[in-house]
mmCIF file of the N, C-alpha and C atoms, coordinates in Angstrom:
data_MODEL
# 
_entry.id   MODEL 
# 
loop_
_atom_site.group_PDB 
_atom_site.id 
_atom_site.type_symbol 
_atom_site.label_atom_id 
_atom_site.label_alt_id 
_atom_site.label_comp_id 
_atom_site.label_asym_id 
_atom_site.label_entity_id 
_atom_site.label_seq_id 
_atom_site.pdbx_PDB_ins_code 
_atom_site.Cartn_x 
_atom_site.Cartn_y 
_atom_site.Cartn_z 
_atom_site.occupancy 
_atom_site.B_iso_or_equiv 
_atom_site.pdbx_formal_charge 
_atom_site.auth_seq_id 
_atom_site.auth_comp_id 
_atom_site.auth_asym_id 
_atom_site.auth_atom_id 
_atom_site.pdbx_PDB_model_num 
ATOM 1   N N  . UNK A 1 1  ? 0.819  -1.193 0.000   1.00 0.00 ? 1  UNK A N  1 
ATOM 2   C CA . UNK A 1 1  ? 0.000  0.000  0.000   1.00 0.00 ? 1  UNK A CA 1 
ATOM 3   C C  . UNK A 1 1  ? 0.867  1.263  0.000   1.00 0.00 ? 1  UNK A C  1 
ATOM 4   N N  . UNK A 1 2  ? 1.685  1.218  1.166   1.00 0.00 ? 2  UNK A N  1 
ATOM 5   C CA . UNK A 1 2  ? 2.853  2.423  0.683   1.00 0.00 ? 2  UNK A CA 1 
ATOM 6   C C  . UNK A 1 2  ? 3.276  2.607  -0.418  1.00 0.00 ? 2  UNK A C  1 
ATOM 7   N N  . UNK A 1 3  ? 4.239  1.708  -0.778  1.00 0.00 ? 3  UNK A N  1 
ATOM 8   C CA . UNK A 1 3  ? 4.246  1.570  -2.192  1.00 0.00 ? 3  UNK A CA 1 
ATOM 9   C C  . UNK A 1 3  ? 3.682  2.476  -3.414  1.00 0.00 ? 3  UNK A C  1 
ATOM 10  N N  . UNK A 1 4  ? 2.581  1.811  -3.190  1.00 0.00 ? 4  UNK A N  1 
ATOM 11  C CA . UNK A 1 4  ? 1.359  2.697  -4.420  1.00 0.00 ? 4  UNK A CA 1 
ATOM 12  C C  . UNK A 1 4  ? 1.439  4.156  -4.184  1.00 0.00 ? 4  UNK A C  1 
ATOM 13  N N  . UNK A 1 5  ? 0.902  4.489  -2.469  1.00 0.00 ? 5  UNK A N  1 
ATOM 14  C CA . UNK A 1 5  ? 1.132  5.880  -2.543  1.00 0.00 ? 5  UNK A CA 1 
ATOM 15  C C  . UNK A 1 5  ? 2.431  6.643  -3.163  1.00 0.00 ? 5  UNK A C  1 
ATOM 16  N N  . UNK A 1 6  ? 3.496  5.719  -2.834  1.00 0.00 ? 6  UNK A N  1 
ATOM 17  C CA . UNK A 1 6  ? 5.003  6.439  -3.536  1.00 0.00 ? 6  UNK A CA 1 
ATOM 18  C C  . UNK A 1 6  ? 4.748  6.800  -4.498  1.00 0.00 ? 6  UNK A C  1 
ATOM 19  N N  . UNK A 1 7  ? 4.090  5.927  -5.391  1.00 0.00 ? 7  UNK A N  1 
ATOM 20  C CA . UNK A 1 7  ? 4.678  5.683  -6.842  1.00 0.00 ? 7  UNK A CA 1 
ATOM 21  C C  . UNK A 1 7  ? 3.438  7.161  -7.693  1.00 0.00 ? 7  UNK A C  1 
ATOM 22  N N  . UNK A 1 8  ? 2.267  6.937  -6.892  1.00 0.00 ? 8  UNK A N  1 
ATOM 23  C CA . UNK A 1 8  ? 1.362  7.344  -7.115  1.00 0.00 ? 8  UNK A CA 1 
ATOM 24  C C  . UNK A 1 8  ? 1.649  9.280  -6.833  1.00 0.00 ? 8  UNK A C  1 
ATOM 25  N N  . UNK A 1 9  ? 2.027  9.024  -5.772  1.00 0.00 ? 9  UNK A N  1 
ATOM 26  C CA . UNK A 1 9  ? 2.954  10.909 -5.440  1.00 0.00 ? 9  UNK A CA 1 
ATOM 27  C C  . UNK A 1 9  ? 4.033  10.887 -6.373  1.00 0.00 ? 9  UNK A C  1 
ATOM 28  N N  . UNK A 1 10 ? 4.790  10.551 -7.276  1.00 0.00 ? 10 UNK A N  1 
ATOM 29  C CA . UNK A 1 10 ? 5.814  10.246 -7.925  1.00 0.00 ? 10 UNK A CA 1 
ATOM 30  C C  . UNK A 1 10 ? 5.256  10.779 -9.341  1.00 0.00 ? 10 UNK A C  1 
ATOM 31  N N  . UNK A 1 11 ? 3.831  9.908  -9.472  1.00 0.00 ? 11 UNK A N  1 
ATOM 32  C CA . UNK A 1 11 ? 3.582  10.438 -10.748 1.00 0.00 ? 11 UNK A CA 1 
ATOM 33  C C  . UNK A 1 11 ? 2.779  12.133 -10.560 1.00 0.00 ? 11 UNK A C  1 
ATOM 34  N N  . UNK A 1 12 ? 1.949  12.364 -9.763  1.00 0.00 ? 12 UNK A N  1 
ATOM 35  C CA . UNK A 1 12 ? 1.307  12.958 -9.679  1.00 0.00 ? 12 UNK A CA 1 
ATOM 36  C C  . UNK A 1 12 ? 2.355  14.517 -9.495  1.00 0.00 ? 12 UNK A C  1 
ATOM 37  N N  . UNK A 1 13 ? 3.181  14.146 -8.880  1.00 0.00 ? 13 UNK A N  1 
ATOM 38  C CA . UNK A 1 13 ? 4.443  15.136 -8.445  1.00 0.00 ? 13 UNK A CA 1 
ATOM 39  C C  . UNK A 1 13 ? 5.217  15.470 -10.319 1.00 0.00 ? 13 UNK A C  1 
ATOM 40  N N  . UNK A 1 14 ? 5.208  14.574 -10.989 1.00 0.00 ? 14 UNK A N  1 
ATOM 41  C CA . UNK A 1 14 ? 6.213  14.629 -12.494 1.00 0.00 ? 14 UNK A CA 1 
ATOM 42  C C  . UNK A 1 14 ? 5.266  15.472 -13.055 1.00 0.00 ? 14 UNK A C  1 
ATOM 43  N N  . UNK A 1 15 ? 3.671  14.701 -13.330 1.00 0.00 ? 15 UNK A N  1 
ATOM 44  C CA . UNK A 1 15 ? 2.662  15.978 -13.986 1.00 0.00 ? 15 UNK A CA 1 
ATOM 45  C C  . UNK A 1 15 ? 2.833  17.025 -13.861 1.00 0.00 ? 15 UNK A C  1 
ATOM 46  N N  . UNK A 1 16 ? 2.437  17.193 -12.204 1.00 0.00 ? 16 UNK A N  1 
ATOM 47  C CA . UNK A 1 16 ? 2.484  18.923 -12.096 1.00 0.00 ? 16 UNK A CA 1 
ATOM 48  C C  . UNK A 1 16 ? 3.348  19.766 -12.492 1.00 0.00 ? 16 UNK A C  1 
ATOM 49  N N  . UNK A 1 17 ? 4.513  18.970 -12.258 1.00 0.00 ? 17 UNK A N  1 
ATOM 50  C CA . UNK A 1 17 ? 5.821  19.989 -13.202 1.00 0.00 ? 17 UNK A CA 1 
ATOM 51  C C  . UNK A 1 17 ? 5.796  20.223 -14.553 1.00 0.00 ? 17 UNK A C  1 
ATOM 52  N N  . UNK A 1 18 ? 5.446  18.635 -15.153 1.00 0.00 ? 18 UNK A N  1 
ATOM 53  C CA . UNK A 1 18 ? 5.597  18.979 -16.776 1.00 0.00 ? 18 UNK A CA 1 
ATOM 54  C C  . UNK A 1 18 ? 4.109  20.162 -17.355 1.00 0.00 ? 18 UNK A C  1 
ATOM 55  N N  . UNK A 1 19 ? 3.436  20.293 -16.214 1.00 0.00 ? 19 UNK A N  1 
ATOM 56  C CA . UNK A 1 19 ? 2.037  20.776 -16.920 1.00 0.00 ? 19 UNK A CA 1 
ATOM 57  C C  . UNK A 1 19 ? 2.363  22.280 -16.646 1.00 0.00 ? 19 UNK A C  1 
ATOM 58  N N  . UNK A 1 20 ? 3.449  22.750 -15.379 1.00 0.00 ? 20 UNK A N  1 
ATOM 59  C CA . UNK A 1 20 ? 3.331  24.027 -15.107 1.00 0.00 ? 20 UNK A CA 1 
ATOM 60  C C  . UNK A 1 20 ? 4.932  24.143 -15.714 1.00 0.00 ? 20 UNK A C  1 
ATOM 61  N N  . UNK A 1 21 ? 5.641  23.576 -16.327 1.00 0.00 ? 21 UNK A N  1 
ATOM 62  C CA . UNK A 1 21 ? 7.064  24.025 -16.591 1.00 0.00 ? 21 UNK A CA 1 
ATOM 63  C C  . UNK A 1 21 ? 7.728  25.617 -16.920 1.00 0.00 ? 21 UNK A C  1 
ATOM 64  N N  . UNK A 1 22 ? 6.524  25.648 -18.013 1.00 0.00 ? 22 UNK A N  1 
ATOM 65  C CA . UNK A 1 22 ? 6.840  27.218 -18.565 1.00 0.00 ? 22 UNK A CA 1 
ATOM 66  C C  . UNK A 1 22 ? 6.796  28.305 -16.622 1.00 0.00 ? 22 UNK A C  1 
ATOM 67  N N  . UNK A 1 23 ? 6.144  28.268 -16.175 1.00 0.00 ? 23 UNK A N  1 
ATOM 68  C CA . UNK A 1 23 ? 6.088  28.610 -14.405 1.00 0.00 ? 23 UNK A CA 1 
ATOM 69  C C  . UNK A 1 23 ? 6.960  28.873 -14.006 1.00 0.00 ? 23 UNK A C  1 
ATOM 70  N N  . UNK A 1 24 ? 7.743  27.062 -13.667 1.00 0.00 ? 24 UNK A N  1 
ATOM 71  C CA . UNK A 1 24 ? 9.118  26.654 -13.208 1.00 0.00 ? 24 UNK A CA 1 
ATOM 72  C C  . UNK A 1 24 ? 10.184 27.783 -14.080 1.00 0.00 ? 24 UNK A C  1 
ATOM 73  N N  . UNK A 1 25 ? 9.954  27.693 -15.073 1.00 0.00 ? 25 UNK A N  1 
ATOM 74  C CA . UNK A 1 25 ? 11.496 28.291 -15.995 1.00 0.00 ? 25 UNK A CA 1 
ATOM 75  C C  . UNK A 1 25 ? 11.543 29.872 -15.546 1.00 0.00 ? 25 UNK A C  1 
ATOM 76  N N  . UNK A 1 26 ? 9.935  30.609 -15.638 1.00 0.00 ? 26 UNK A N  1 
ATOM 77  C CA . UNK A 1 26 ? 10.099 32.414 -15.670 1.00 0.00 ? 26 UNK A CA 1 
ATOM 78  C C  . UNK A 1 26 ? 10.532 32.363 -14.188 1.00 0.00 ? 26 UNK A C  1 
ATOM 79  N N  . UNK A 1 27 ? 9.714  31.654 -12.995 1.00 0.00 ? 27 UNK A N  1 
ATOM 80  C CA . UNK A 1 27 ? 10.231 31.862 -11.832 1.00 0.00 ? 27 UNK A CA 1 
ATOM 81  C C  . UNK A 1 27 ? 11.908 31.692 -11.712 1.00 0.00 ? 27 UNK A C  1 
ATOM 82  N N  . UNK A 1 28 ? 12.475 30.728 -12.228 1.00 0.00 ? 28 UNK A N  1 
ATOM 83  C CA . UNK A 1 28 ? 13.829 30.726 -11.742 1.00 0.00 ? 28 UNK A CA 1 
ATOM 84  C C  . UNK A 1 28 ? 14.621 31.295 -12.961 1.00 0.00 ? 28 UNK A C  1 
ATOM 85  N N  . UNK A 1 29 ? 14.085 31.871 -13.632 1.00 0.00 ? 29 UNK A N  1 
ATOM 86  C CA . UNK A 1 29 ? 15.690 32.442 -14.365 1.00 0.00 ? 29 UNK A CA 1 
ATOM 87  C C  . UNK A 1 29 ? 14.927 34.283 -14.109 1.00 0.00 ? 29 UNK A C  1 
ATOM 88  N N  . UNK A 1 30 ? 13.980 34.913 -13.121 1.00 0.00 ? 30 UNK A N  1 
ATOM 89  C CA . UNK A 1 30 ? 13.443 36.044 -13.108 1.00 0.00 ? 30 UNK A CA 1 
ATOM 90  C C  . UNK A 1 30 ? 14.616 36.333 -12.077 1.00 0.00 ? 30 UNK A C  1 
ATOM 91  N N  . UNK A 1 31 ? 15.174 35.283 -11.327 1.00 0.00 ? 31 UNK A N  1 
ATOM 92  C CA . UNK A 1 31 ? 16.505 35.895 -10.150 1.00 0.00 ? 31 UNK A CA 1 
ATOM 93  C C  . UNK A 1 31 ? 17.588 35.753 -11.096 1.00 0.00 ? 31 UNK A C  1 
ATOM 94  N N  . UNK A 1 32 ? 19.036 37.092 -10.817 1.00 0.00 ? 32 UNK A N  1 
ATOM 95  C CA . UNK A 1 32 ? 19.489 37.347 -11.603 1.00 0.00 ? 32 UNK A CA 1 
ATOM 96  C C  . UNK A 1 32 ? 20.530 36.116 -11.359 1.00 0.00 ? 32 UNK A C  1 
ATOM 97  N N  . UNK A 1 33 ? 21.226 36.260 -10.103 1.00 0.00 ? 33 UNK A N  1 
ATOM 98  C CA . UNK A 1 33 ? 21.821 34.709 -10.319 1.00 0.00 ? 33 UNK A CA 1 
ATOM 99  C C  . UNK A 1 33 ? 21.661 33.724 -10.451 1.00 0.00 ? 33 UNK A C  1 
ATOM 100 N N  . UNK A 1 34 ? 20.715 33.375 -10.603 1.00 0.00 ? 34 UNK A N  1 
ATOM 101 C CA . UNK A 1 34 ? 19.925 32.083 -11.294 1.00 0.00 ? 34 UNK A CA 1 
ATOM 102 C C  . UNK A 1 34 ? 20.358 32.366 -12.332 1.00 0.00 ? 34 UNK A C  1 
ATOM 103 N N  . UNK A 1 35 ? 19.666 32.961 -13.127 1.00 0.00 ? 35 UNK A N  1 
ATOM 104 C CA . UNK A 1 35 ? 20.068 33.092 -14.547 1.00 0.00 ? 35 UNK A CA 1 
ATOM 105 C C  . UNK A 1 35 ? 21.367 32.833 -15.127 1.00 0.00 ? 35 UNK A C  1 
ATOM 106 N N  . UNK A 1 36 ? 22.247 33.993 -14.351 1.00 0.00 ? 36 UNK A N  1 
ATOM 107 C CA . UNK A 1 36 ? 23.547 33.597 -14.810 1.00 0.00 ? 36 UNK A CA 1 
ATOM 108 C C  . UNK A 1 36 ? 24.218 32.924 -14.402 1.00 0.00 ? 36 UNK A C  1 
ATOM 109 N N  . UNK A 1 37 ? 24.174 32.027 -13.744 1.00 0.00 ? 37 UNK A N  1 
ATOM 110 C CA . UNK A 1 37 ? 24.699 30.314 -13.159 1.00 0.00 ? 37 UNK A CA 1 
ATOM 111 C C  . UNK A 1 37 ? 24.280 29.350 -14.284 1.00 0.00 ? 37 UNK A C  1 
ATOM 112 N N  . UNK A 1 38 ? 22.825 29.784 -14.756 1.00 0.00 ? 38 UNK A N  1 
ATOM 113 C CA . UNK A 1 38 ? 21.944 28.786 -15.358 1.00 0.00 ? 38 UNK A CA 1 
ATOM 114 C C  . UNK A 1 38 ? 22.782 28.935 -17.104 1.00 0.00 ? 38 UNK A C  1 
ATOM 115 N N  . UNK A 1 39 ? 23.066 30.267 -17.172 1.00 0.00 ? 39 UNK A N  1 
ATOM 116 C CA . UNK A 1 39 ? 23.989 30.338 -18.778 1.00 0.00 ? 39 UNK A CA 1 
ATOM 117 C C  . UNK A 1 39 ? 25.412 30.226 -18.508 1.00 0.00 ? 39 UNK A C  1 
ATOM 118 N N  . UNK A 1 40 ? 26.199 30.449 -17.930 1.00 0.00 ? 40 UNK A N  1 
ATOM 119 C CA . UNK A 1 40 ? 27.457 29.836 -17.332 1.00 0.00 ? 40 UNK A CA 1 
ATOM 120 C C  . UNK A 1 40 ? 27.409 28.476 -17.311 1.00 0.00 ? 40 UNK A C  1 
ATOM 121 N N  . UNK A 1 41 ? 26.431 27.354 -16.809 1.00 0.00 ? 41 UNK A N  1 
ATOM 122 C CA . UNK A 1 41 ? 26.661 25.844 -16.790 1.00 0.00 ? 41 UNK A CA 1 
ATOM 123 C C  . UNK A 1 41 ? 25.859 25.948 -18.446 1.00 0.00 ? 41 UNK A C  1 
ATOM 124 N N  . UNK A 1 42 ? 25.468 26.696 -19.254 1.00 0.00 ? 42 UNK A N  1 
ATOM 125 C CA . UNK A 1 42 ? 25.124 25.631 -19.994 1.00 0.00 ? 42 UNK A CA 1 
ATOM 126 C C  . UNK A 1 42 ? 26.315 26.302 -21.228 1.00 0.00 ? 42 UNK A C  1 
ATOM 127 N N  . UNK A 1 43 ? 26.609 27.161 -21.415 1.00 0.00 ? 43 UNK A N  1 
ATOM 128 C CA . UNK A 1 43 ? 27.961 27.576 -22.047 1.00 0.00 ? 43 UNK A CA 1 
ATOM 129 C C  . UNK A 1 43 ? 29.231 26.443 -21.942 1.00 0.00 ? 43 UNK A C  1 
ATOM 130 N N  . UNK A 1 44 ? 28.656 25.622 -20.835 1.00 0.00 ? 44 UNK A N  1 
ATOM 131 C CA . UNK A 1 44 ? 29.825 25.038 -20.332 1.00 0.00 ? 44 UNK A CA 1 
ATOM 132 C C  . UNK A 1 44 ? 30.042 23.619 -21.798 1.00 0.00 ? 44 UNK A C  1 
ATOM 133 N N  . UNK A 1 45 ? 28.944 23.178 -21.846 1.00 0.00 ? 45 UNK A N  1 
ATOM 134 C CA . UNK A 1 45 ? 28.708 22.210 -23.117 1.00 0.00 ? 45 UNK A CA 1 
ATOM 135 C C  . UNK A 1 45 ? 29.355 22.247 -24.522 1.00 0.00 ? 45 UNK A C  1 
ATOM 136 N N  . UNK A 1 46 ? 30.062 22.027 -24.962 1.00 0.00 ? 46 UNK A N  1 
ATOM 137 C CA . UNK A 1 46 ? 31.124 22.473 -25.949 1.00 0.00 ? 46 UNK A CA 1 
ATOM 138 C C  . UNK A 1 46 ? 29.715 22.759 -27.445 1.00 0.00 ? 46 UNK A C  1 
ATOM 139 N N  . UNK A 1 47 ? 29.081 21.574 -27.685 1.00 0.00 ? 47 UNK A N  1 
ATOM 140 C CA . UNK A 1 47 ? 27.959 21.412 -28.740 1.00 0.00 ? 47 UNK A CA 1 
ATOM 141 C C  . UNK A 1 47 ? 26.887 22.955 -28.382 1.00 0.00 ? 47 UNK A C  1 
ATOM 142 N N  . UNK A 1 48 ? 26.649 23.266 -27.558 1.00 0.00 ? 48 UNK A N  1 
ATOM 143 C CA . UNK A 1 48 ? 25.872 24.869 -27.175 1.00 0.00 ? 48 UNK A CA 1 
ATOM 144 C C  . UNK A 1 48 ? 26.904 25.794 -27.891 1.00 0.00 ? 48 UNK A C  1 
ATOM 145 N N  . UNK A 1 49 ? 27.959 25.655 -27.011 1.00 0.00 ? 49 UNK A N  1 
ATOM 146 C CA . UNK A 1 49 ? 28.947 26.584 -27.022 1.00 0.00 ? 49 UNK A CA 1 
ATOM 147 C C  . UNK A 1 49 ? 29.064 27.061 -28.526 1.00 0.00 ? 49 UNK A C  1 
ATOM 148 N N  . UNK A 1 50 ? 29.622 26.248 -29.301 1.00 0.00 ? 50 UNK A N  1 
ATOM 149 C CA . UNK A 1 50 ? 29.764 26.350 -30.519 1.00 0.00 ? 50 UNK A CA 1 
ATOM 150 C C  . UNK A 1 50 ? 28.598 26.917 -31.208 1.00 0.00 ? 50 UNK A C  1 
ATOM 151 N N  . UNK A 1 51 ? 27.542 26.177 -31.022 1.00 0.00 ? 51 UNK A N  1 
ATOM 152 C CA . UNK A 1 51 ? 26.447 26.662 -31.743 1.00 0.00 ? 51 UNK A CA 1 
ATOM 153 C C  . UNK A 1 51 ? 25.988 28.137 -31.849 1.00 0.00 ? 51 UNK A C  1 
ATOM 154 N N  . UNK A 1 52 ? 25.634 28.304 -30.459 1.00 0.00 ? 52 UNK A N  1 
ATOM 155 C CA . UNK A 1 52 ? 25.873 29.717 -30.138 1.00 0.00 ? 52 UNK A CA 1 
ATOM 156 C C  . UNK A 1 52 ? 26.914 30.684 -30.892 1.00 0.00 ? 52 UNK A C  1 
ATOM 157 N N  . UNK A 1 53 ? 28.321 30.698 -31.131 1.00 0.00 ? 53 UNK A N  1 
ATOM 158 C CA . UNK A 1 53 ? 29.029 31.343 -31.170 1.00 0.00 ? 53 UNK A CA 1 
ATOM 159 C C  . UNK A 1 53 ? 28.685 31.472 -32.618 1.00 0.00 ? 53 UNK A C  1 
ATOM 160 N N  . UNK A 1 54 ? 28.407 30.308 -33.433 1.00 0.00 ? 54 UNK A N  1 
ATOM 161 C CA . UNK A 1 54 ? 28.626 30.302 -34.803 1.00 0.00 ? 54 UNK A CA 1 
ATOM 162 C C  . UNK A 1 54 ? 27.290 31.218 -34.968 1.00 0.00 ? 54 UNK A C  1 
ATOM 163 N N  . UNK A 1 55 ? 26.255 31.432 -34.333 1.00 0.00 ? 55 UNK A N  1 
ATOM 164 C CA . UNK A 1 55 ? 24.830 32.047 -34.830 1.00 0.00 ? 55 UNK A CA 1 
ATOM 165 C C  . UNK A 1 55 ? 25.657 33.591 -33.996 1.00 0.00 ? 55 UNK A C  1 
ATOM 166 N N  . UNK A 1 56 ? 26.128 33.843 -33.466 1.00 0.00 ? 56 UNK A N  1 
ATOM 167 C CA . UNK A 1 56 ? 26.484 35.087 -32.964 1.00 0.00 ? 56 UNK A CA 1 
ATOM 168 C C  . UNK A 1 56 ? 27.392 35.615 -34.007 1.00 0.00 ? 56 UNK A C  1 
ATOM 169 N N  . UNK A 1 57 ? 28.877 34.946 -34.454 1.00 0.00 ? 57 UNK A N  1 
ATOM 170 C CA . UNK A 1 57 ? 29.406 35.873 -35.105 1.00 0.00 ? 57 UNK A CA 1 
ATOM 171 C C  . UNK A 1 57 ? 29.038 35.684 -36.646 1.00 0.00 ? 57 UNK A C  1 
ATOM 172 N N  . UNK A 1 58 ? 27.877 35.400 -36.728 1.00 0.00 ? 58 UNK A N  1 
ATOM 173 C CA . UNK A 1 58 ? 27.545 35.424 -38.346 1.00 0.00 ? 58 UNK A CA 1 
ATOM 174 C C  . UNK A 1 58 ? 27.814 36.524 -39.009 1.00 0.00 ? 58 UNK A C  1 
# 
């Protein structure tokens, strides 16, 4: 019976995120260091990195 409840808060917990995501994203990148932690780790990815750079210095 526990169990079920886990699994059952598990799913019910994944929905709510995937249904409110757009939410999740304005709330945490609206703080400024958030943000720039959040583009600092993803700069960090060589395949971004590049991509980025090549659409920037066009």
């Amino acid at each position: 019976m526990q169990r079920l409840l886990f699994i059952l808060g598990i799913v019910f917990g994944v929905t709510s995120l995937f249904n409110n995501k757009f939410r999740l994203f304005n709330a945490f990148l609206s703080n400024k260091w958030l943000r720039r932690l959040s583009v600092a780790l993803v700069m960090r990815i060589p395949a971004v990195r590049e991509k980025m750079m090549h659409q920037m210095l066009r």
